[in-house]
C-alpha positions in Angstrom: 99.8 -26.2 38.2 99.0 -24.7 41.5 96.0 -22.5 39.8 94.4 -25.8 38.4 94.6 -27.8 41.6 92.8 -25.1 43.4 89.7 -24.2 40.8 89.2 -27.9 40.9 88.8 -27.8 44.3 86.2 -25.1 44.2 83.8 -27.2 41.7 81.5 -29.5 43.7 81.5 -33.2 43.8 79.4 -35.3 41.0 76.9 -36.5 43.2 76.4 -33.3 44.8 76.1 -31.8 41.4 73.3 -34.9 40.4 71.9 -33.8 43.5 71.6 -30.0 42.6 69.6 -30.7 38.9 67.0 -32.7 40.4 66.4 -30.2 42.6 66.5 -27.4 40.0 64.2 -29.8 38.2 61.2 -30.4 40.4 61.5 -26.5 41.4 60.5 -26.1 37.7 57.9 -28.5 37.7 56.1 -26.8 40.8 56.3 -23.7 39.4 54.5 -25.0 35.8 52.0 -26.6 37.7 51.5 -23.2 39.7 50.9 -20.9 36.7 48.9 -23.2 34.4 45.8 -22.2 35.8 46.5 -18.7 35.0 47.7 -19.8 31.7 45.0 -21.5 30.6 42.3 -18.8 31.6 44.2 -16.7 29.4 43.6 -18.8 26.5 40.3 -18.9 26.5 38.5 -16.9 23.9 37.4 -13.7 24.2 33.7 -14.6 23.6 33.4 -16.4 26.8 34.0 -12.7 28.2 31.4 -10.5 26.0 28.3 -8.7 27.5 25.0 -11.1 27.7 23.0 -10.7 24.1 20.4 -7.5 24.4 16.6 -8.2 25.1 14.8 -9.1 22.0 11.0 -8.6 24.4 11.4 -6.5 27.3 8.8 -5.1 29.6 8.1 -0.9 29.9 5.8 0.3 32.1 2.6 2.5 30.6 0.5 5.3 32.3 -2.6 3.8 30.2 -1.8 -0.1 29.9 -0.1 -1.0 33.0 3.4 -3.2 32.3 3.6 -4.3 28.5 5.6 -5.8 26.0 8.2 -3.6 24.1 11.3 -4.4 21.9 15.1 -3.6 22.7 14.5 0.1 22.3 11.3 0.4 24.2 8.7 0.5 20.8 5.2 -1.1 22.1 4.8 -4.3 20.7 1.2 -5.8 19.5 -1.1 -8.8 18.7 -3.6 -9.2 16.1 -7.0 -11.0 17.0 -7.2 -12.0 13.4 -3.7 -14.4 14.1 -3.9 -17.8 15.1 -1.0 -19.0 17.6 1.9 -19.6 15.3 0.6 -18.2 12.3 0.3 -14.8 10.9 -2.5 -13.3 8.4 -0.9 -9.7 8.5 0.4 -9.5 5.0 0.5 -7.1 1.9 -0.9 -3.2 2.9 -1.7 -5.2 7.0 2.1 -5.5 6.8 3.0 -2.3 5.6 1.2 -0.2 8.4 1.8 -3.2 10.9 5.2 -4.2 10.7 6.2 -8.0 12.4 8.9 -7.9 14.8 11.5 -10.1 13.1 14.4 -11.9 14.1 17.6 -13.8 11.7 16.7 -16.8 10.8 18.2 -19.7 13.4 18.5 -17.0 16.5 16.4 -17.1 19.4 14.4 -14.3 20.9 15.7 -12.9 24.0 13.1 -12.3 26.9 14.2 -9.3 29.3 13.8 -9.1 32.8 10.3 -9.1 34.4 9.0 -11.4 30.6 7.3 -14.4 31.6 5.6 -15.2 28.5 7.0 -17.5 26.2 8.9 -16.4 23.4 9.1 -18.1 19.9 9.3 -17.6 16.1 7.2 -18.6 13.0 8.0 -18.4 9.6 6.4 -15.9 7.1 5.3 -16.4 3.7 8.2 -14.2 2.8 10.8 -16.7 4.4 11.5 -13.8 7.4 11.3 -15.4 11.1 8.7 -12.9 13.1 9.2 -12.9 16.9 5.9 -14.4 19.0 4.8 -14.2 22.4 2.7 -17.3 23.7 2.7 -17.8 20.2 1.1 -15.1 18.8 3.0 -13.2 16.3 4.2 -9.6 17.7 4.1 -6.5 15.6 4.8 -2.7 15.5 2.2 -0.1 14.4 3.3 2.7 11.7 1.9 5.8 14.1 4.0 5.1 17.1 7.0 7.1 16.7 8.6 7.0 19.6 9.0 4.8 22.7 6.4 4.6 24.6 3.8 5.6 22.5 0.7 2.9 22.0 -1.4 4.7 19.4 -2.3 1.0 17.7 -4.3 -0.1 20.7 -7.7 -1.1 19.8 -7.2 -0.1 16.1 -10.2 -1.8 14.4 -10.8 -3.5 17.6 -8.4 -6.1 17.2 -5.3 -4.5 18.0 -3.9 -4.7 21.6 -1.1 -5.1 23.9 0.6 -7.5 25.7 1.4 -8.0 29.5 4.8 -9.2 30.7 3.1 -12.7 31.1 1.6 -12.9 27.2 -1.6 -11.7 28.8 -3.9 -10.0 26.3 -4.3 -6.6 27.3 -8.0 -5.0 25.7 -8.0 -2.1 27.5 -9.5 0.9 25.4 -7.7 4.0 24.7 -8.6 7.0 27.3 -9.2 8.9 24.3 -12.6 6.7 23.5 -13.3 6.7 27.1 -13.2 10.3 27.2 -15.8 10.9 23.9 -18.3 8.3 25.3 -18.4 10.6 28.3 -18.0 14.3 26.9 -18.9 17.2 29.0 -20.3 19.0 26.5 -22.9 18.2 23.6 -20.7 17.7 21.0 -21.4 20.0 17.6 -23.7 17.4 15.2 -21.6 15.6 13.1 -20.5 16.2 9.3 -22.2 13.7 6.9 -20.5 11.1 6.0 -21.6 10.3 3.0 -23.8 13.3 0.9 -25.2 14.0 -1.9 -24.6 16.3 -4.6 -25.7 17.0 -8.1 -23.7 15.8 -11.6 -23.9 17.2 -15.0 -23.6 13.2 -16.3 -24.9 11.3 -13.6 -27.8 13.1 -11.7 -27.6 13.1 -8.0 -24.5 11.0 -6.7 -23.4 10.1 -3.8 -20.0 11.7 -2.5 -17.9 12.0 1.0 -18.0 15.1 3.6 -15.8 17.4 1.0 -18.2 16.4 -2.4 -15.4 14.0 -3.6 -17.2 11.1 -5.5 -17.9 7.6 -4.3 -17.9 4.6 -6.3 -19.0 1.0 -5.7 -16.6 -2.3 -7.1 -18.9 -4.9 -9.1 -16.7 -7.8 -7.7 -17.4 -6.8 -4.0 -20.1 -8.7 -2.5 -22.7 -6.4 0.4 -20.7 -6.2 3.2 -17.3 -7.4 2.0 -14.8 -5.7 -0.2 -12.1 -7.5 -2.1 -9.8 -4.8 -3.1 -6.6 -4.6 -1.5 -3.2 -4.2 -2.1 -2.2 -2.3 -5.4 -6.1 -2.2 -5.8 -6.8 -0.2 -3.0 -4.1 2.2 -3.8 -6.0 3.4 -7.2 -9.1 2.6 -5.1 -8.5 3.7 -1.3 -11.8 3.0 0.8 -13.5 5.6 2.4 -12.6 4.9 6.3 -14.8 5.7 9.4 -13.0 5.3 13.1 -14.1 2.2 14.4 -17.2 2.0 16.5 -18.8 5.2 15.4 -21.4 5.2 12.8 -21.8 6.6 9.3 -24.0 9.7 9.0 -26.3 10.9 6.0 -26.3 13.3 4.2 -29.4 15.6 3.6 -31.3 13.5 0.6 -29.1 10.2 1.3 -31.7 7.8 1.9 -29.5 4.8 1.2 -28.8 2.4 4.6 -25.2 3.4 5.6 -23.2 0.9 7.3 -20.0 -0.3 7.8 -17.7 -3.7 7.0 -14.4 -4.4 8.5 -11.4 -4.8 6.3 -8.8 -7.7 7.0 -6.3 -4.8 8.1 -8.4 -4.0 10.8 -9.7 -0.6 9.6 -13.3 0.2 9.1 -15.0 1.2 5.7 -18.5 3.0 4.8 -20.7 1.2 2.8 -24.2 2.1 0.8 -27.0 -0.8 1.2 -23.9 -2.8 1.7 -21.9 -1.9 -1.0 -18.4 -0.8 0.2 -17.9 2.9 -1.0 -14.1 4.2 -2.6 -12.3 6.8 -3.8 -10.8 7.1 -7.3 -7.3 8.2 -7.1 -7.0 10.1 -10.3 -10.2 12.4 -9.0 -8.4 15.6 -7.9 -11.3 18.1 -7.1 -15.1 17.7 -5.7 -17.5 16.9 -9.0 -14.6 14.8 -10.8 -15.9 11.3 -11.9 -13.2 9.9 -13.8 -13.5 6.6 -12.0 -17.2 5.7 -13.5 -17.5 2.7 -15.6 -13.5 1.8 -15.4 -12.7 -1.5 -16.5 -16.7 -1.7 -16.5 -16.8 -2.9 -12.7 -16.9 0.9 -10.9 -19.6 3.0 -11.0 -21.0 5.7 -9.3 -24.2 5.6 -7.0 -27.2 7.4 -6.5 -28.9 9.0 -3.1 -30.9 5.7 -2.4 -28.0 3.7 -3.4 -29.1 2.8 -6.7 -26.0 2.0 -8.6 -25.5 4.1 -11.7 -24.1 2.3 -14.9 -24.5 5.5 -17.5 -21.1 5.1 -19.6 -19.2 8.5 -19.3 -20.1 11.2 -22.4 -17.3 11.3 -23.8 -17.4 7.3 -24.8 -21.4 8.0 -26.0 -20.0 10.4 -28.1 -17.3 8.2 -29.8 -19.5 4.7 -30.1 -22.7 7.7 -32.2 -21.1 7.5 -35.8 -19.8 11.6 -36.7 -22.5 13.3 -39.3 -20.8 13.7 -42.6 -18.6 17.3 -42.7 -19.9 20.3 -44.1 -16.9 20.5 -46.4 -17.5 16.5 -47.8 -20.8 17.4 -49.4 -21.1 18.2 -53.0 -21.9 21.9 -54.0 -25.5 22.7 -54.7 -26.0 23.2 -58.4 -27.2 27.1 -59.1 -30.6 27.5 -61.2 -29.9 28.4 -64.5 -25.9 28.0 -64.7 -24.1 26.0 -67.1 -23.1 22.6 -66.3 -20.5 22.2 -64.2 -18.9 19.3 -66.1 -18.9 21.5 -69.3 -15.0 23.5 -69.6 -14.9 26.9 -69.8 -12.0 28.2 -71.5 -9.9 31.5 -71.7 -9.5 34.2 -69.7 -12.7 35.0 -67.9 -14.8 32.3 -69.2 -14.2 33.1 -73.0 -16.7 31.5 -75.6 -15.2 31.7 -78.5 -13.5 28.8 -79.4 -16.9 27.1 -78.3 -18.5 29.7 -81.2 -16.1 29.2 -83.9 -16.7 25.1 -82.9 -20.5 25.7 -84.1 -20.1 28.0 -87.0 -17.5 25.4 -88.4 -20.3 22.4 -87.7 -23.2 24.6 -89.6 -20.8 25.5 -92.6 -20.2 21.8 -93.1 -24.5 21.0 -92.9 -25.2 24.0 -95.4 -22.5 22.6 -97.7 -24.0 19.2 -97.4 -27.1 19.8 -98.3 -26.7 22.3 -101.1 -24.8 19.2 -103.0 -27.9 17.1 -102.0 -30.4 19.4 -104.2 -27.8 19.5 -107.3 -28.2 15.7 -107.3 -32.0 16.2 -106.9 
């Protein structure tokens, strides 16, 4: 009993006990209004905390060009004069040795530090989004291999970089520079287009290593309109643009030149744009003339030459009659041919006994005729 009376009177007094759980309480309450702040940043997601997206454009600087444009791995970017803001009319074999710079559809291009111009997008024909810089649409050229290099400026002459701002940038290569300026006469040119002379055709017209030219019917002077999977059988014959065609000794056709929608330069005879034939393998072949009736090959003044190939003279001339189909010549003096000749050897005797039997029966016939007489 003693025990009980004095653990009682070590427990504290109900109002001092209230007193203690309110204070225990609000203690609580501070604290959980201390560490929510810390709470709640660590709840966040862990986006929030990733690295800024990389530079779709970004600026390089170039020993020839100055500051240009160049994508997230330093490639030079281009424009093509042939564009119109917004729009681009690089498509097909363009498209294939100028790549567009493209982007997934609904993203936006990322400008890097020191890119003023303003970046954009436009929609290809394909459905791809292609990348554009004051609205023209940027692209990569095939021959640059490596960053830094910016071997598609001036290609064609409408091919250039792009300043930091958008600005055009039509600086020529040093290379050109350097050739319009050489310190030494240059050795005279090979001809561009020569001349040599064909078994079928006469004198044609062929390129610098006496492969054969051909012209394309559905051309017009100065304009060709084979592309694409055409100009793969067909490929033009190409000059680098702003020098001029030579001719051959005996090539007294004008030579000129008319630029393709690609950019590139091609050759062309009194207007007519020249080609190769693809399945032509060595100098002299001409396996191109008169296919699908619209190619055909061309003479030293540019005539064009429509002779069909040999081979199809040859089959259209109707074949003389064999040797072998004729009849045999009947010998002077021989027997009949459609008379049968029996026995070994040609034996006449059954023929003989045939007549013998006929001239017995005539005797006997008329021997009976002169008893009656």
């Amino acid at each position: 009993m003693s025990n009980h009376v004095q653990f009682s009177a070590l427990l504290p007094r109900a109002a001092t006990r209230r007193q203690l759980v309110s204070t225990l309480a609000l203690g609580a309450l501070m604290l959980l209004l201390a560490i929510q702040p810390a709470l709640a940043s660590s709840a966040r997601p862990a986006i929030a905390q990733s690295a800024p997206a990389a530079a779709t454009v970004a600026v390089a600087a170039n020993a020839d060009y100055g500051d240009i444009l160049v994508d997230a791995d330093g490639m030079t970017l281009y424009m093509f004069d042939k564009d119109v803001p917004g729009t681009s009319n690089c498509y097909g074999g363009c498209a294939e040795r100028w790549p567009p710079l493209l982007i997934a559809a609904g993203e936006t291009p990322v400008a890097g530090e020191g890119v003023t111009a303003e970046l954009g997008t436009t929609e290809r024909t394909d459905g791809t989004v292609q990348v554009t810089a004051n609205g023209w649409p940027l692209y990569y050229w095939f021959e640059d291999t490596a960053a830094g290099e910016t071997k598609g400026q001036a290609v064609g002459d409408v091919w250039w970089v792009m300043g930091p701002d958008g600005t055009i940038n039509r600086t020529p290569p040093a290379a050109a520079e350097e050739v319009a300026a050489p310190v030494e006469a240059p050795a005279p040119a090979p001809a561009t287009v020569a001349m040599v002379s064909n078994a079928d055709y006469g004198d044609i017209l062929v390129d610098a290593n006496g492969m054969t030219l051909y012209m394309f019917d559905k051309d017009a002077p100065g304009t060709s309109n084979c592309y694409d999977k055409c100009a793969e059988r067909w490929p033009p014959l190409l000059i680098a643009a702003g020098e001029t065609p030579v001719a051959g000794e005996g090539v007294t056709a004008e030579l000129g030149t008319t630029e393709r929608t690609d950019g590139t330069v091609q050759v062309t005879a009194n207007g007519w744009p020249l080609y190769y034939w693809f399945e032509d393998e060595a100098a002299g072949d001409t396996k191109g003339q008169a296919v699908g009736d619209v190619w055909w090959v061309m003479g030293p003044d540019g005539t064009i030459n429509r002779t069909a190939p040999a081979a199809a003279e040859e089959a259209a001339a109707p074949a003389e009659a064999p040797a072998q189909a004729e009849a045999p010549a009947a010998t002077e003096g021989s027997a009949p041919t459609q008379m049968p000749v029996t026995g070994a050897g040609g034996d006449l005797l059954p023929l003989a006994m045939a007549g013998m039997t006929l001239l017995a029966g005539g005797g006997w016939v008329a021997l009976r005729r002169n008893k009656r007489a």
